[in-house]
PyMOL Python script that loads the backbone (N, CA, C, O; Angstrom):
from pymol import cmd

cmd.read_pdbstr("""\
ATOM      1  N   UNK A   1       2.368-170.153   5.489  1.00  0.00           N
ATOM      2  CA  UNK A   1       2.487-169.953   4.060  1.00  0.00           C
ATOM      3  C   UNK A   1       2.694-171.313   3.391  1.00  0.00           C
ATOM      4  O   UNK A   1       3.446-172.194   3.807  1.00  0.00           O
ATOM      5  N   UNK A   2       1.957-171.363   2.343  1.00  0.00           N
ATOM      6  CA  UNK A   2       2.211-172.977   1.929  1.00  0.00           C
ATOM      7  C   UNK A   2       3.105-173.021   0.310  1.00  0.00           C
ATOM      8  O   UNK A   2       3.246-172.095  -0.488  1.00  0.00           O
ATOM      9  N   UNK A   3       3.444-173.986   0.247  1.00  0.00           N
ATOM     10  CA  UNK A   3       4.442-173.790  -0.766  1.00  0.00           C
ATOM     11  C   UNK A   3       4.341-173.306  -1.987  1.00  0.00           C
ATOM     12  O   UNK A   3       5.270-172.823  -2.634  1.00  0.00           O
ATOM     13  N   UNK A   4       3.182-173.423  -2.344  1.00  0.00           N
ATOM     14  CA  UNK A   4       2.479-172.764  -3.830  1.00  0.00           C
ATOM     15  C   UNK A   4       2.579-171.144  -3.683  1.00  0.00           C
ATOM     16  O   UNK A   4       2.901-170.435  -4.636  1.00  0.00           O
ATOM     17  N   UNK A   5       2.283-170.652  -2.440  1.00  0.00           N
ATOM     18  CA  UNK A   5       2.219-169.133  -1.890  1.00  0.00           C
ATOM     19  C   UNK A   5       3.940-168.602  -2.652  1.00  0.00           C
ATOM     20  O   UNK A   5       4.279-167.789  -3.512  1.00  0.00           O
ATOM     21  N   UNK A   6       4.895-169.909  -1.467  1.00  0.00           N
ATOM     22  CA  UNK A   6       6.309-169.092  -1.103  1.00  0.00           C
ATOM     23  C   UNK A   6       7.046-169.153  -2.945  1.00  0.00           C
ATOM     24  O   UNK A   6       7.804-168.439  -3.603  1.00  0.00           O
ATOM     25  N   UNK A   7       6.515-170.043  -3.104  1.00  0.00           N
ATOM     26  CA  UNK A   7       6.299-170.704  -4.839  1.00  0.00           C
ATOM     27  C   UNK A   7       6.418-169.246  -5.721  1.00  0.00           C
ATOM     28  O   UNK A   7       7.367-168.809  -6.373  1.00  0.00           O
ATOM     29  N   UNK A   8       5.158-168.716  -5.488  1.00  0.00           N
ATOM     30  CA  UNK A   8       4.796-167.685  -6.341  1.00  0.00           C
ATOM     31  C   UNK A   8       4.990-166.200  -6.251  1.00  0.00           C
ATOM     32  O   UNK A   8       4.652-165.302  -7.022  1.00  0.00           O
ATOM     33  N   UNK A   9       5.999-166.173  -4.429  1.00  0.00           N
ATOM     34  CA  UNK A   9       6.407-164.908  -4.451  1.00  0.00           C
ATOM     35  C   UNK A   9       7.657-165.374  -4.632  1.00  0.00           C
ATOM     36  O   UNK A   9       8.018-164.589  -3.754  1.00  0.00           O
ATOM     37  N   UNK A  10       8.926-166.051  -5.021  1.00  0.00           N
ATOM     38  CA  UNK A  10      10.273-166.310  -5.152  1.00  0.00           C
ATOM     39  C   UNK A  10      10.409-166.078  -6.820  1.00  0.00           C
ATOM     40  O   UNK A  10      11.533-165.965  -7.310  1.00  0.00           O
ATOM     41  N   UNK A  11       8.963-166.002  -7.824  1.00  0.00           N
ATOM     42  CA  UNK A  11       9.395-166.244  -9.028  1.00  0.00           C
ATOM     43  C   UNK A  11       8.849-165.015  -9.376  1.00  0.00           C
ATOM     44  O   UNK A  11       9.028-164.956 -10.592  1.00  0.00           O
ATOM     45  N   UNK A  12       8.055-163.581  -8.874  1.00  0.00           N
ATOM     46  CA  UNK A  12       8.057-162.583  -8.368  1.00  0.00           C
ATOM     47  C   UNK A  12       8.854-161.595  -9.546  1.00  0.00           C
ATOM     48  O   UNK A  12      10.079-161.691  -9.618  1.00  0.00           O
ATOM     49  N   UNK A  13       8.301-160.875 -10.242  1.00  0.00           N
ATOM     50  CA  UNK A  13       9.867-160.165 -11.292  1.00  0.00           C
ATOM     51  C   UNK A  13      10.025-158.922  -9.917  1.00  0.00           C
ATOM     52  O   UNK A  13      11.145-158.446  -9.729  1.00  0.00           O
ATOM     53  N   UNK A  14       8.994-158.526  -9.132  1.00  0.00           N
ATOM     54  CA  UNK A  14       9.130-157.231  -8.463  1.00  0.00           C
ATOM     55  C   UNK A  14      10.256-157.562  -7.445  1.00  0.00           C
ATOM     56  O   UNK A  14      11.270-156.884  -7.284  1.00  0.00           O
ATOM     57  N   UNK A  15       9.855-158.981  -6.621  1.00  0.00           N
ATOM     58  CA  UNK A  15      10.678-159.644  -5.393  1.00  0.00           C
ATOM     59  C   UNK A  15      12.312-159.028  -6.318  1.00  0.00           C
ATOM     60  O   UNK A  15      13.138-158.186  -5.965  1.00  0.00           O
ATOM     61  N   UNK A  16      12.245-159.799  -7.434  1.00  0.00           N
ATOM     62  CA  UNK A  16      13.534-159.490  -8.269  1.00  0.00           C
ATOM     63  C   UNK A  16      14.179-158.256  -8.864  1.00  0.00           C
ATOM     64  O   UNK A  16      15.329-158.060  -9.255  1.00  0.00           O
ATOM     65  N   UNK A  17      13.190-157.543  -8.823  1.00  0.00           N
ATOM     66  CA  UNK A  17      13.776-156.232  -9.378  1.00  0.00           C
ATOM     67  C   UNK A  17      14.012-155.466  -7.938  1.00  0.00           C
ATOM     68  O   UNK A  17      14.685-154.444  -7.806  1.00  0.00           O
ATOM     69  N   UNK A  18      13.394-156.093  -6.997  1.00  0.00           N
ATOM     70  CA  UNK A  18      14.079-155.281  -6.001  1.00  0.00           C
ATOM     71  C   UNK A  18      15.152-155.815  -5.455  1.00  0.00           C
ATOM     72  O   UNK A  18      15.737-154.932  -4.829  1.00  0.00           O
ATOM     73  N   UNK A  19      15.724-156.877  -5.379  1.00  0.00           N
ATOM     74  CA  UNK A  19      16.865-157.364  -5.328  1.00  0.00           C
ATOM     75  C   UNK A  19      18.301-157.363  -6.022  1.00  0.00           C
ATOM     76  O   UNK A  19      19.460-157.592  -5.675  1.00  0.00           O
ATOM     77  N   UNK A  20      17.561-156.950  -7.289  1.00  0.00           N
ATOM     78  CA  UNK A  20      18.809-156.135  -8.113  1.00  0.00           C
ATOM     79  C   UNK A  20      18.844-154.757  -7.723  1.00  0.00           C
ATOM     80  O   UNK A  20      19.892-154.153  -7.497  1.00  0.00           O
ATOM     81  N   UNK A  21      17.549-154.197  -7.634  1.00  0.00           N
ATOM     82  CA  UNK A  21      17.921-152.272  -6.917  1.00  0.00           C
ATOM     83  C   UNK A  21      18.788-152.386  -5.500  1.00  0.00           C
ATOM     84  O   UNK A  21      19.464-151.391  -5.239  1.00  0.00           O
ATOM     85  N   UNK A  22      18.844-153.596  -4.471  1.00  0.00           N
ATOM     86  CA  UNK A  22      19.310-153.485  -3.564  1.00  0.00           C
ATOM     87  C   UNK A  22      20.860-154.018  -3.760  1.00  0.00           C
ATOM     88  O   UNK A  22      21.702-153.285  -3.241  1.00  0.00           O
ATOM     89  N   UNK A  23      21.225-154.884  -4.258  1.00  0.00           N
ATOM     90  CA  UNK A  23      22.540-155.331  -4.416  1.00  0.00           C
ATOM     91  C   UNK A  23      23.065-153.952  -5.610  1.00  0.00           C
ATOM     92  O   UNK A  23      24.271-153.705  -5.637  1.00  0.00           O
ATOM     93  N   UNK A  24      22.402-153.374  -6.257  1.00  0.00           N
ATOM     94  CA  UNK A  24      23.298-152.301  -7.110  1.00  0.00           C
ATOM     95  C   UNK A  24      23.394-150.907  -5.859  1.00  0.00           C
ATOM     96  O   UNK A  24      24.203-149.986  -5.740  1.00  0.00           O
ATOM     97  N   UNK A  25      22.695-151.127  -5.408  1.00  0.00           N
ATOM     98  CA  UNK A  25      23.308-150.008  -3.798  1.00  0.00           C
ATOM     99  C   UNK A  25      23.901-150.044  -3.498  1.00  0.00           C
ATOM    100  O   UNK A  25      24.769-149.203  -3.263  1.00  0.00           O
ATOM    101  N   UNK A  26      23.753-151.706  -3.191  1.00  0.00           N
ATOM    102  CA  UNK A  26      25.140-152.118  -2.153  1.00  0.00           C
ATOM    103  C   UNK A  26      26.527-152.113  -2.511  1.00  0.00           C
ATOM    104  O   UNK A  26      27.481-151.955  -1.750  1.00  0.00           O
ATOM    105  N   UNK A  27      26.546-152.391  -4.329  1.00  0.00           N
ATOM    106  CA  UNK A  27      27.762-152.075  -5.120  1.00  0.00           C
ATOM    107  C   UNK A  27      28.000-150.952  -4.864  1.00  0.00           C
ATOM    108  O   UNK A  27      29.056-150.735  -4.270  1.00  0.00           O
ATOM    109  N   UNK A  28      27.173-149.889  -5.189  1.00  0.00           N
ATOM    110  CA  UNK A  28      27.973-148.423  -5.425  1.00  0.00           C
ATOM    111  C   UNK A  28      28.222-148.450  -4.101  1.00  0.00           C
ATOM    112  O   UNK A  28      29.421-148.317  -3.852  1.00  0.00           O
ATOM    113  N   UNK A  29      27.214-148.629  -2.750  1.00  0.00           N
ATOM    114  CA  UNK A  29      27.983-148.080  -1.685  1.00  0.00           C
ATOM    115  C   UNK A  29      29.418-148.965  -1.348  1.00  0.00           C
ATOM    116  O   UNK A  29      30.144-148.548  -0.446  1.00  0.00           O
ATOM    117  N   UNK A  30      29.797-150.199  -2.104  1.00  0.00           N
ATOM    118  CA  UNK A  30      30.969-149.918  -1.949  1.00  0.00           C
ATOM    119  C   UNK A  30      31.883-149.878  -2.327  1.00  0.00           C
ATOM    120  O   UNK A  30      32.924-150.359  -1.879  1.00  0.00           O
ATOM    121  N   UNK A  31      31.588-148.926  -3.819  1.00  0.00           N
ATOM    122  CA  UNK A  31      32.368-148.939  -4.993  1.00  0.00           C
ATOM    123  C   UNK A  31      32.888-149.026  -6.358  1.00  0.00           C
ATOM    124  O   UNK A  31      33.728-148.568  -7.133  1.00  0.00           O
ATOM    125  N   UNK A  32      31.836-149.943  -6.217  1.00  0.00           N
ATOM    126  CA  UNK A  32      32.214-151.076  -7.702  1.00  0.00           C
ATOM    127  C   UNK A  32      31.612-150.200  -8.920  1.00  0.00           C
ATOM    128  O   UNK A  32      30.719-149.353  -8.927  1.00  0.00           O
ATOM    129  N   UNK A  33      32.424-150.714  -9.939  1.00  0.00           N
ATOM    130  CA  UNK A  33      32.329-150.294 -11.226  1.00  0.00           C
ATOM    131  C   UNK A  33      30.645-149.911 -11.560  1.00  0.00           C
ATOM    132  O   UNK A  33      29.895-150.786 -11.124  1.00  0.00           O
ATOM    133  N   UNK A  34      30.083-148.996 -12.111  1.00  0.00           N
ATOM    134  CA  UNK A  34      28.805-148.485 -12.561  1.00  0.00           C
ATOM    135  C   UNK A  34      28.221-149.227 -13.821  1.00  0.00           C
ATOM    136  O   UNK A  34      27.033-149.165 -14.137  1.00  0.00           O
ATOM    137  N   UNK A  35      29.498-150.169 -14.733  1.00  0.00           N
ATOM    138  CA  UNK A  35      28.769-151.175 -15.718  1.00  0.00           C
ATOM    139  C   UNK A  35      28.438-152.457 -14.887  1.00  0.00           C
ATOM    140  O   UNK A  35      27.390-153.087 -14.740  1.00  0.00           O
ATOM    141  N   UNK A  36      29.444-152.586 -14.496  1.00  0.00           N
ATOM    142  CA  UNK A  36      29.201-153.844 -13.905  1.00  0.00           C
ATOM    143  C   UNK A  36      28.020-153.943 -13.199  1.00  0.00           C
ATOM    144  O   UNK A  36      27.081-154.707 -13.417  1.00  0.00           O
ATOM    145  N   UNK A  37      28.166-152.931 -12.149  1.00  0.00           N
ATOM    146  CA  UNK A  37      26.596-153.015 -11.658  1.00  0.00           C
ATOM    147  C   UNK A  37      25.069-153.149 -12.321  1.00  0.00           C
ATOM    148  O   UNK A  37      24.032-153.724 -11.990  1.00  0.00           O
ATOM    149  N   UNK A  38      25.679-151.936 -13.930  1.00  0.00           N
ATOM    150  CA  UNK A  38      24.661-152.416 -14.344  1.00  0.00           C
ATOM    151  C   UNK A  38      24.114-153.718 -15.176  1.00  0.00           C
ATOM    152  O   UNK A  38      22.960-154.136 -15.270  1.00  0.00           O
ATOM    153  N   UNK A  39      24.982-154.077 -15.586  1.00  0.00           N
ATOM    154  CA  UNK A  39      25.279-155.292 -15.937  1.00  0.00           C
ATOM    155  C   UNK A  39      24.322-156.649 -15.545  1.00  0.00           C
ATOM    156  O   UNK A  39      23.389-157.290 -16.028  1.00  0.00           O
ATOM    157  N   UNK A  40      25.395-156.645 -14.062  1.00  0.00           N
ATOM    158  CA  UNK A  40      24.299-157.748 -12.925  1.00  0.00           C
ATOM    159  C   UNK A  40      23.027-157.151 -12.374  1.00  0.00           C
ATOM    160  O   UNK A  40      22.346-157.905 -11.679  1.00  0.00           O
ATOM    161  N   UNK A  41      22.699-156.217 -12.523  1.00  0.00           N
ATOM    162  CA  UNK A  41      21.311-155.813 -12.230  1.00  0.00           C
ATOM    163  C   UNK A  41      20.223-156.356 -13.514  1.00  0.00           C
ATOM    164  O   UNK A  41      19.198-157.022 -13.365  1.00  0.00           O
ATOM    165  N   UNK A  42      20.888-155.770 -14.954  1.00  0.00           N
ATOM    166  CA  UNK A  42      20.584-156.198 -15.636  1.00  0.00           C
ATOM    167  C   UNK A  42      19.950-157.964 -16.214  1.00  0.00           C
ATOM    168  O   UNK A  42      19.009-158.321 -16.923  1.00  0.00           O
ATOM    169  N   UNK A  43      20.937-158.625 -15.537  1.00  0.00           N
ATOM    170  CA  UNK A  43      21.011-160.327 -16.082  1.00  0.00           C
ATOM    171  C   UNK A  43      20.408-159.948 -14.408  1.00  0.00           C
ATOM    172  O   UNK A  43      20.832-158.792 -14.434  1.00  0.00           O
ATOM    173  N   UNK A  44      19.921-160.027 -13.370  1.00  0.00           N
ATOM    174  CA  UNK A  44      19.394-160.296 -12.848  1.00  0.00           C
ATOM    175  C   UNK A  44      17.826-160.314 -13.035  1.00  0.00           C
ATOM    176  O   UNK A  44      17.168-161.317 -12.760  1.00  0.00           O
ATOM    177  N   UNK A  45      17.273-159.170 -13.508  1.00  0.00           N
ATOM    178  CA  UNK A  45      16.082-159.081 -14.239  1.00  0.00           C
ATOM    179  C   UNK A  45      15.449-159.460 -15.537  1.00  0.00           C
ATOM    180  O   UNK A  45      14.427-159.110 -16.127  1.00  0.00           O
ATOM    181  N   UNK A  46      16.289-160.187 -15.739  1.00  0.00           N
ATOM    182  CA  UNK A  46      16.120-160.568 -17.070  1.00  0.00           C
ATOM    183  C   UNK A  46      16.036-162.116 -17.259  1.00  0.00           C
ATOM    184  O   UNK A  46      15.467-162.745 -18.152  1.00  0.00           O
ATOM    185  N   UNK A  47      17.074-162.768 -15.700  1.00  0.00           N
ATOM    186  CA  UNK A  47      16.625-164.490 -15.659  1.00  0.00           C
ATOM    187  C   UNK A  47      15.584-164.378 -15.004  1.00  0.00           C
ATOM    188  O   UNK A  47      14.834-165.311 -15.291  1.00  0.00           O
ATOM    189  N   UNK A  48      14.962-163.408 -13.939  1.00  0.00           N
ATOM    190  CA  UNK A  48      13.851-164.006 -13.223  1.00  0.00           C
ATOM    191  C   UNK A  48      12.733-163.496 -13.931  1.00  0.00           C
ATOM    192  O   UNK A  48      11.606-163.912 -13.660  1.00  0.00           O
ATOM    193  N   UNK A  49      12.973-162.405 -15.048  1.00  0.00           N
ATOM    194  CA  UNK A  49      11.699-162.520 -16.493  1.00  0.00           C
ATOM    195  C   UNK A  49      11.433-164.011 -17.424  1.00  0.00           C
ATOM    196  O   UNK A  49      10.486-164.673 -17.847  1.00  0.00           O
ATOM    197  N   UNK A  50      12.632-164.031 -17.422  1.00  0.00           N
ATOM    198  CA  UNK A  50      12.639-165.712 -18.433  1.00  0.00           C
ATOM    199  C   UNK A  50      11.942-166.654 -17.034  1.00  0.00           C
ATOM    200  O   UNK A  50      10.839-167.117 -17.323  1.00  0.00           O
ATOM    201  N   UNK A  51      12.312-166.915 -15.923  1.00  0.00           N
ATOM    202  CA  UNK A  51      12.196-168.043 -14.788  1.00  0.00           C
ATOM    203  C   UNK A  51      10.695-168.200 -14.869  1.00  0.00           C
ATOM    204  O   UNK A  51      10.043-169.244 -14.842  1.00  0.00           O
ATOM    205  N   UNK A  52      10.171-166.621 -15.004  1.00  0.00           N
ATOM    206  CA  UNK A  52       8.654-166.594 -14.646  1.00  0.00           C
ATOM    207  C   UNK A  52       7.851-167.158 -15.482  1.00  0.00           C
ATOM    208  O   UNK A  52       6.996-167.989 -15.178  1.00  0.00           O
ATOM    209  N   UNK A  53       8.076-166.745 -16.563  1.00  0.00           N
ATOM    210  CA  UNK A  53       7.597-167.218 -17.909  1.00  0.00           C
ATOM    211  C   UNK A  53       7.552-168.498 -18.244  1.00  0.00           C
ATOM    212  O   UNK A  53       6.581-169.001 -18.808  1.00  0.00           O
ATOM    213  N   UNK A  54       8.782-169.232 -17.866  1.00  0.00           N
ATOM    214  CA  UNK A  54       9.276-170.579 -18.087  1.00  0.00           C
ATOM    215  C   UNK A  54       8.206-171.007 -16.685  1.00  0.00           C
ATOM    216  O   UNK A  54       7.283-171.439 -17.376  1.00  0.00           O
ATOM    217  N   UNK A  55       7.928-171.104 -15.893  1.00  0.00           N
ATOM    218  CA  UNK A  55       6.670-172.160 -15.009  1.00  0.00           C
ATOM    219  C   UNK A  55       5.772-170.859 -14.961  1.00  0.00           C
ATOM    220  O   UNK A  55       5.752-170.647 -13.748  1.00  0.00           O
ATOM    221  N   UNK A  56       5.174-170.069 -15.423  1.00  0.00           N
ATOM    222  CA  UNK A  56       4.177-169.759 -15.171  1.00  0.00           C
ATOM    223  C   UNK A  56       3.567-170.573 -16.766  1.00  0.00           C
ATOM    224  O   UNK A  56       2.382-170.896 -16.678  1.00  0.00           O
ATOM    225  N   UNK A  57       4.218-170.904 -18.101  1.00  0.00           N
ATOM    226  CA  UNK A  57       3.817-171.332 -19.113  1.00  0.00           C
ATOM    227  C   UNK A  57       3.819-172.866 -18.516  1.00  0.00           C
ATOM    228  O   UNK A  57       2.724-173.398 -18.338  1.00  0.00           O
ATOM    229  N   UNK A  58       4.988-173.568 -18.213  1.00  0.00           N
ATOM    230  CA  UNK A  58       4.631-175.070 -16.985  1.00  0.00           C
ATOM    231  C   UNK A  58       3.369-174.949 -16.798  1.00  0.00           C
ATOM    232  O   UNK A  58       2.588-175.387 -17.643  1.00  0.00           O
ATOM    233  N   UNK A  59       2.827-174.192 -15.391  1.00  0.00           N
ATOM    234  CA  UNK A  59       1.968-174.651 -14.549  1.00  0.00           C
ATOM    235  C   UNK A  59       0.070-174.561 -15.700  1.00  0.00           C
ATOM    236  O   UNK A  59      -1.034-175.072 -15.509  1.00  0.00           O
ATOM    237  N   UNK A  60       0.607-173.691 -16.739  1.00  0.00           N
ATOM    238  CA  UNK A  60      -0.617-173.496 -17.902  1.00  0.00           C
ATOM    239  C   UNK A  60      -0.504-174.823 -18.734  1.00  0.00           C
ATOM    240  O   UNK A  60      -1.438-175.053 -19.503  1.00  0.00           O
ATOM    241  N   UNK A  61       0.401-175.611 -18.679  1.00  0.00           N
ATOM    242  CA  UNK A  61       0.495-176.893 -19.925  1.00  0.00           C
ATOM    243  C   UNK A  61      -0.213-177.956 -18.555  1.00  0.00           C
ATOM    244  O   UNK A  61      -1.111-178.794 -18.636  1.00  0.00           O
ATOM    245  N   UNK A  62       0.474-177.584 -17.532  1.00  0.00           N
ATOM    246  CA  UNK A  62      -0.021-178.916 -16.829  1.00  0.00           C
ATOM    247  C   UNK A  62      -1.457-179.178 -16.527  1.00  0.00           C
ATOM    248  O   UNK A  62      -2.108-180.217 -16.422  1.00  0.00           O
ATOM    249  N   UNK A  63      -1.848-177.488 -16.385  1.00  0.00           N
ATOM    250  CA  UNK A  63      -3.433-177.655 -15.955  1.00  0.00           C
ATOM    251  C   UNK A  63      -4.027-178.388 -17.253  1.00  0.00           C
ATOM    252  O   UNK A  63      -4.459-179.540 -17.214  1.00  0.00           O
ATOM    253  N   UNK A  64      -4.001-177.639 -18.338  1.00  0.00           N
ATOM    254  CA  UNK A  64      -4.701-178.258 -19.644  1.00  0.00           C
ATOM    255  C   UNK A  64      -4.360-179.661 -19.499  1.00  0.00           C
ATOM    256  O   UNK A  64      -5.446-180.234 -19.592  1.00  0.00           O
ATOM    257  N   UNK A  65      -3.654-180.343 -19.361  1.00  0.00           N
ATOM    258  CA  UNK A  65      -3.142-181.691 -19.639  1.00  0.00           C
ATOM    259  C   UNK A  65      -4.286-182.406 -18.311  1.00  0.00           C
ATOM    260  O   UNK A  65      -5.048-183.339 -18.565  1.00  0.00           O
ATOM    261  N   UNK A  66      -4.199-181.799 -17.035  1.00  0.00           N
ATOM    262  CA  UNK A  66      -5.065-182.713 -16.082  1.00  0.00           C
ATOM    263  C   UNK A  66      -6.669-182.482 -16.524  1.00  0.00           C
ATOM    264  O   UNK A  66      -7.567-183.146 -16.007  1.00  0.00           O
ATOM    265  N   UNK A  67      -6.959-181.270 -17.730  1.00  0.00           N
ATOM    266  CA  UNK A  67      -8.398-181.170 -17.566  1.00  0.00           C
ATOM    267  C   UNK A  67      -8.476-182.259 -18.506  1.00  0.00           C
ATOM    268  O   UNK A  67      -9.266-183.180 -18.301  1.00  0.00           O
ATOM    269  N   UNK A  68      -7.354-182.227 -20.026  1.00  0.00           N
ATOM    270  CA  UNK A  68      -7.667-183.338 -21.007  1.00  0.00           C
ATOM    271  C   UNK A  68      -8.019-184.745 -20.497  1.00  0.00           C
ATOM    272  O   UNK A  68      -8.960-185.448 -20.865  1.00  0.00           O
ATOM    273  N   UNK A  69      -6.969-185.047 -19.471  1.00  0.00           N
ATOM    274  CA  UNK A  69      -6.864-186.356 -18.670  1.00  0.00           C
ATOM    275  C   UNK A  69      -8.636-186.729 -18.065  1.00  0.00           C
ATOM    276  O   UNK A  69      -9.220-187.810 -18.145  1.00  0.00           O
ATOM    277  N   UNK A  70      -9.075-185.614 -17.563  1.00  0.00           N
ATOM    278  CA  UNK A  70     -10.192-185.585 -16.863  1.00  0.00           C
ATOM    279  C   UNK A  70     -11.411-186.035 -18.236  1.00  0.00           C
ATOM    280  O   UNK A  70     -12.142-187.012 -18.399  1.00  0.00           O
ATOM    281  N   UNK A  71     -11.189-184.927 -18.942  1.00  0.00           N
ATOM    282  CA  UNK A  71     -12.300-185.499 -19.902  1.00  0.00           C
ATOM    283  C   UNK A  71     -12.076-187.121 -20.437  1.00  0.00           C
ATOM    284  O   UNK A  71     -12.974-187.953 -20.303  1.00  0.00           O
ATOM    285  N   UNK A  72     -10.615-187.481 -21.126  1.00  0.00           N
ATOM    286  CA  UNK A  72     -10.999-188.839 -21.217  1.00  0.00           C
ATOM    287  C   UNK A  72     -11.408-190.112 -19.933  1.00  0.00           C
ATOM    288  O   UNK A  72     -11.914-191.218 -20.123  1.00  0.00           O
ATOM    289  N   UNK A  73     -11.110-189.671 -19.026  1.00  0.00           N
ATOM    290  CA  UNK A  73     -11.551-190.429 -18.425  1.00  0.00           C
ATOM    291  C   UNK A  73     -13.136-190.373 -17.891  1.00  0.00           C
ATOM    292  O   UNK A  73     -13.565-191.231 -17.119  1.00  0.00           O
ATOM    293  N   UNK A  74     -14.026-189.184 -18.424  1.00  0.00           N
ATOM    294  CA  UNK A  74     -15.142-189.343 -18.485  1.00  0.00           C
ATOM    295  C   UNK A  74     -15.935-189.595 -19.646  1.00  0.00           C
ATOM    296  O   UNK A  74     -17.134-189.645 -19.921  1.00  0.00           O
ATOM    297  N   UNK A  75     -15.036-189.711 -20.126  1.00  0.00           N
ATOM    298  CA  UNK A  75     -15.566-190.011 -22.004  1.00  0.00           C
ATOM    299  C   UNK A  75     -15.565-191.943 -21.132  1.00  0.00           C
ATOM    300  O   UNK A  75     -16.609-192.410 -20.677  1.00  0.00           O
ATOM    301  N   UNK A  76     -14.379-192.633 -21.098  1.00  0.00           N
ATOM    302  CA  UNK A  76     -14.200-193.517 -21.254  1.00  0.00           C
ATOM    303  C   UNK A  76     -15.326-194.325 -19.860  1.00  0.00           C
ATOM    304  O   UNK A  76     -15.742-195.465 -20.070  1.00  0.00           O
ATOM    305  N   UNK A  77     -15.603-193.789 -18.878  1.00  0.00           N
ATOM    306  CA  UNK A  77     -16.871-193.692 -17.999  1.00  0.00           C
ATOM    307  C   UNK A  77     -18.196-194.077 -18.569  1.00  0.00           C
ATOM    308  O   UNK A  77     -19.011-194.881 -18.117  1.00  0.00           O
ATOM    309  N   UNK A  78     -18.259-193.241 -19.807  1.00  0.00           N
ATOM    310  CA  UNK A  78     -19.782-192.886 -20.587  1.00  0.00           C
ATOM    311  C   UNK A  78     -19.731-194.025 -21.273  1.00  0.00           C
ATOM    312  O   UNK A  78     -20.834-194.561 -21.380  1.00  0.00           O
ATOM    313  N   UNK A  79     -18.551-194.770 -21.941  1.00  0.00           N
ATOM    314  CA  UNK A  79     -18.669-196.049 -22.785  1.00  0.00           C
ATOM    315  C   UNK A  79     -18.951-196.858 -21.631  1.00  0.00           C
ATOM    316  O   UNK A  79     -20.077-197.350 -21.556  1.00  0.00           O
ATOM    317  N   UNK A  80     -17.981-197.110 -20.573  1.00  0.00           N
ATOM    318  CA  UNK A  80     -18.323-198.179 -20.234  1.00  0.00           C
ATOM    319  C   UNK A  80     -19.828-198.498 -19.394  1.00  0.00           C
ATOM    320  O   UNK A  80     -20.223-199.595 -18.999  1.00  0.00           O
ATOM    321  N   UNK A  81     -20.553-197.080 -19.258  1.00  0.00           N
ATOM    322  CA  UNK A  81     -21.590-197.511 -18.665  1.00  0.00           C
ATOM    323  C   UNK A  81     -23.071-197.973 -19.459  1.00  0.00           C
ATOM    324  O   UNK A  81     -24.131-198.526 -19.167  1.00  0.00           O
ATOM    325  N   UNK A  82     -22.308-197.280 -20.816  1.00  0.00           N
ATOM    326  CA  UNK A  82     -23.161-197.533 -22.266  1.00  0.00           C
ATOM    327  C   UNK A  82     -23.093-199.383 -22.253  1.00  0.00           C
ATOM    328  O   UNK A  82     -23.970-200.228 -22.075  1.00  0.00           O
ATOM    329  N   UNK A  83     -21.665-199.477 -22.522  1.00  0.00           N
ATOM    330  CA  UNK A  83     -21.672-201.631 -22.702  1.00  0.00           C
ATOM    331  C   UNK A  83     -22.363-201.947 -21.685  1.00  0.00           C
ATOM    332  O   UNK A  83     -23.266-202.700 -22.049  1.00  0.00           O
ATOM    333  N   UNK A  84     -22.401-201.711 -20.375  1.00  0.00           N
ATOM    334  CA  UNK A  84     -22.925-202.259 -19.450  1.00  0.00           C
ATOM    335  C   UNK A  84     -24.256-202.210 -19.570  1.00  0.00           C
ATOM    336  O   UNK A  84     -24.756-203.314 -19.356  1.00  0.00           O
ATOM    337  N   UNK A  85     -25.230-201.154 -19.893  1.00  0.00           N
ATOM    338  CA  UNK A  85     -26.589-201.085 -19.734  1.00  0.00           C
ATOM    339  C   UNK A  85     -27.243-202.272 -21.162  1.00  0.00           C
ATOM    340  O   UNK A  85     -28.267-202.947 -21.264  1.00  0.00           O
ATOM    341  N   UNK A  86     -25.788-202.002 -22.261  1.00  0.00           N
ATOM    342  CA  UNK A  86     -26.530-202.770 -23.679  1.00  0.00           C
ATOM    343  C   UNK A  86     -26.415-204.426 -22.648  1.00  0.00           C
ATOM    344  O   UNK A  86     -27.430-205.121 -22.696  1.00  0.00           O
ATOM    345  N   UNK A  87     -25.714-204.742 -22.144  1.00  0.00           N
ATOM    346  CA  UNK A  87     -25.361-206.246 -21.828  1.00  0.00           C
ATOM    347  C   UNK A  87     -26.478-206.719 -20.900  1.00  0.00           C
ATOM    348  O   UNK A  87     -26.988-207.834 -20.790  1.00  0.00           O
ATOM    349  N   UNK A  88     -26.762-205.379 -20.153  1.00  0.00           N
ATOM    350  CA  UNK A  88     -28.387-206.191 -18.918  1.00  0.00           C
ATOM    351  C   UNK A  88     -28.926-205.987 -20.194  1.00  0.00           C
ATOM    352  O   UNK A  88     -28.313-206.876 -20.783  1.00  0.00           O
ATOM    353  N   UNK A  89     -29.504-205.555 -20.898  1.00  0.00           N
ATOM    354  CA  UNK A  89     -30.618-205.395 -21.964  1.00  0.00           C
ATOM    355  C   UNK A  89     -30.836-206.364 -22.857  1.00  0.00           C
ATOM    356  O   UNK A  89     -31.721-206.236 -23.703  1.00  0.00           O
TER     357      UNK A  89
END
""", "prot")
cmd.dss("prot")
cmd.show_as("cartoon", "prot")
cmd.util.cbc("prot")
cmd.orient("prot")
């Protein structure tokens, strides 16, 4: 599994919502208050909604930014092969 993979199942809302269904089990089975549980089940699903959002919007700014990068540097390609052909000429 390569890191982009383990990457993209850790930020997962399901990985997360099942991790809050399993720790609110584990509360009631052993006890604990029924707000509370819901509570931290709650703020559990709700940072790894924000987490996702927050680099899945990242990894969308960065791509645009390497395609912009890409075009100027083929813009700036096209000039310089433009001066070069005017200068043999």
């Amino acid at each position: 599994m390569t890191k982009q993979e383990l990457f993209r199942k850790l930020t997962s809302r399901k990985l997360w919502a099942a991790l809050a269904g399993l720790s609110a089990g584990l509360a009631m089975a052993f006890g604990l208050d029924e707000a509370v549980i819901s509570t931290v089940a709650g703020a559990v699903v709700a940072v790894a909604s924000v987490a996702t959002y927050i680099v899945t919007e990242g990894r969308l700014d960065a791509e645009g930014i390497k395609k912009a990068v890409e075009s100027v540097q083929e813009a700036v390609e096209a000039v310089e092969e433009m001066e070069d052909g005017s200068k043999e000429g």
